[in-house]
C-alpha positions as CSV (number, residue, x, y, z in Angstrom):
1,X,4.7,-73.3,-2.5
2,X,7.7,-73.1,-4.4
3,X,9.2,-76.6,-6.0
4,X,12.4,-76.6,-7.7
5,X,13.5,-79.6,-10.1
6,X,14.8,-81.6,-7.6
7,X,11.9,-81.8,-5.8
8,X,9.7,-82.7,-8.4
9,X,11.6,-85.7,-9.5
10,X,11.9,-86.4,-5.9
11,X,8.0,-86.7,-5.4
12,X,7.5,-88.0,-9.3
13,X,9.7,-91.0,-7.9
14,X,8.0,-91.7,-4.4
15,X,4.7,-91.3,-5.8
16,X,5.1,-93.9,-8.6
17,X,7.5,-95.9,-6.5
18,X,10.5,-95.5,-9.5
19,X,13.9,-94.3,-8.7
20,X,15.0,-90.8,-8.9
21,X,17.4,-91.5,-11.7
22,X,15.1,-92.7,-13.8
23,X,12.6,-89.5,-13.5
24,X,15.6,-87.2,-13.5
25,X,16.8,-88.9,-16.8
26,X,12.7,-88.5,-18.7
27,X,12.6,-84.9,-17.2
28,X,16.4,-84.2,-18.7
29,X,15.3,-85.8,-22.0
30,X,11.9,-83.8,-22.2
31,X,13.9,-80.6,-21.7
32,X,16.1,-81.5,-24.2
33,X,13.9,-82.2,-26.8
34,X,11.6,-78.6,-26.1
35,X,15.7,-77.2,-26.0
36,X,16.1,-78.5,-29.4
37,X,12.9,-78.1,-31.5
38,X,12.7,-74.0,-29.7
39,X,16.5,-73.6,-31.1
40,X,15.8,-74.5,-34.7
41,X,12.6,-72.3,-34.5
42,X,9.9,-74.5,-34.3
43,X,6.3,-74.4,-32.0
44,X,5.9,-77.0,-29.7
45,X,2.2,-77.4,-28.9
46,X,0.9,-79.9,-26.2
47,X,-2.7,-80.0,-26.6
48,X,-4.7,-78.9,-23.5
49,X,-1.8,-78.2,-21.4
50,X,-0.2,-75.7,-23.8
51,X,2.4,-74.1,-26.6
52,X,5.8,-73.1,-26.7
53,X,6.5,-70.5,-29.5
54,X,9.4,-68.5,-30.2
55,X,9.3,-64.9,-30.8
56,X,11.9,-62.6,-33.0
57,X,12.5,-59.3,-31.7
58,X,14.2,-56.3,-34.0
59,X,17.4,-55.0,-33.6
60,X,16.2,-51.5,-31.3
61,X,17.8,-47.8,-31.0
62,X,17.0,-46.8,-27.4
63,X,17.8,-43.1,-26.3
64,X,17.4,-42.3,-22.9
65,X,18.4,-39.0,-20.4
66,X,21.1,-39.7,-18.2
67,X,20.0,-39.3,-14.7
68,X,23.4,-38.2,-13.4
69,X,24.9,-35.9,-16.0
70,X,21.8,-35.0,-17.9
71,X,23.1,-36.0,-21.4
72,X,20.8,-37.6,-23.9
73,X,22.5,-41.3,-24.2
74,X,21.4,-43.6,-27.2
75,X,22.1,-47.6,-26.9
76,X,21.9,-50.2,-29.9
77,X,19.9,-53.2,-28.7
78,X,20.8,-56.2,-31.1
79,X,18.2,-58.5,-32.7
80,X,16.9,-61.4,-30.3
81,X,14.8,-64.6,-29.9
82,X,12.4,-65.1,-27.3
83,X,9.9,-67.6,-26.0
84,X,6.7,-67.5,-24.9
85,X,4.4,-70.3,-23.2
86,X,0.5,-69.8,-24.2
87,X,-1.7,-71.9,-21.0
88,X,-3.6,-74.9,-22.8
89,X,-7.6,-74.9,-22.2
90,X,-7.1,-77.5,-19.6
91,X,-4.4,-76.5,-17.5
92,X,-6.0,-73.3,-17.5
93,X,-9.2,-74.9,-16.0
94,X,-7.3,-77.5,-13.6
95,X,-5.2,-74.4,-12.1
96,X,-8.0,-72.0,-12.0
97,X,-11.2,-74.4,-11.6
98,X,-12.1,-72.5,-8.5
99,X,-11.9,-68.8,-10.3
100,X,-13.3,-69.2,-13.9
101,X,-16.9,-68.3,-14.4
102,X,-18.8,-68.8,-17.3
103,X,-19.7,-65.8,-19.0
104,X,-22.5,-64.9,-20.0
105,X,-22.9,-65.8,-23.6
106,X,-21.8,-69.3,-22.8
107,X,-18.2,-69.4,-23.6
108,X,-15.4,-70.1,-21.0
C-alpha cells in the first residue's frame, strides 16, 4: 500500500486525536530541518531508524554510439550532490522481522 503525505498526517491526526494542521505543520518543520542540515553538507543520523548522508559525484565525460546515425557522441556531465538514506538496525528489524534469520555465527 502506497501512502502519500497527505495521508499520513491524515491518520497521524486521527490516531492521536490532534488536528491535521498541527501534524502537517511538525511533518513540514522536520523536512525542513533534514532540507537544511543536507544543503550545508552535513549527516543527519537518527539512531536505530537511520542516516541521511550526502554524496559528491565528479564532473563525468560520457561517450556513447548514436543509435540512429552511428556517430560516436561525447556529453559533459557536470559535478553533483546526492543523498543517500542508510536503514537503522531497528527499522531494519521492525520492517523485515518476519524475513531476517540469524546467521550462523550469531550476528544479525
Amino acid at each position: 500500500m502506497k501512502v502519500n503525505k497527505t495521508e499520513f498526517i491524515r491518520r497521524l491526526a486521527k490516531k492521536h486525536r490532534r488536528s491535521q494542521a498541527h501534524y502537517s505543520q511538525a511533518l513540514e518543520d522536520v523536512f525542513g530541518g533534514i532540507e537544511e542540515y543536507l544543503a550545508a553538507g552535513h549527516t543527519l543520523q537518527f539512531l536505530g531508524f537511520g542516516s541521511f548522508v550526502t554524496h559528491a559525484k565528479k564532473e563525468q565525460q560520457l561517450k556513447f554510439k548514436s543509435i540512429r546515425s552511428g556517430k560516436l557522441l561525447q556529453i559533459k556531465v557536470p559535478a553533483h550532490h546526492y543523498v543517500v538514506f542508510h536503514v537503522g538496525k531497528l527499522l531494519r528489524k521492525a520492517v523485515f522481522k518476519h524475513t531476517l534469520k540469524k546467521s550462523p555465527r550469531g550476528r544479525k
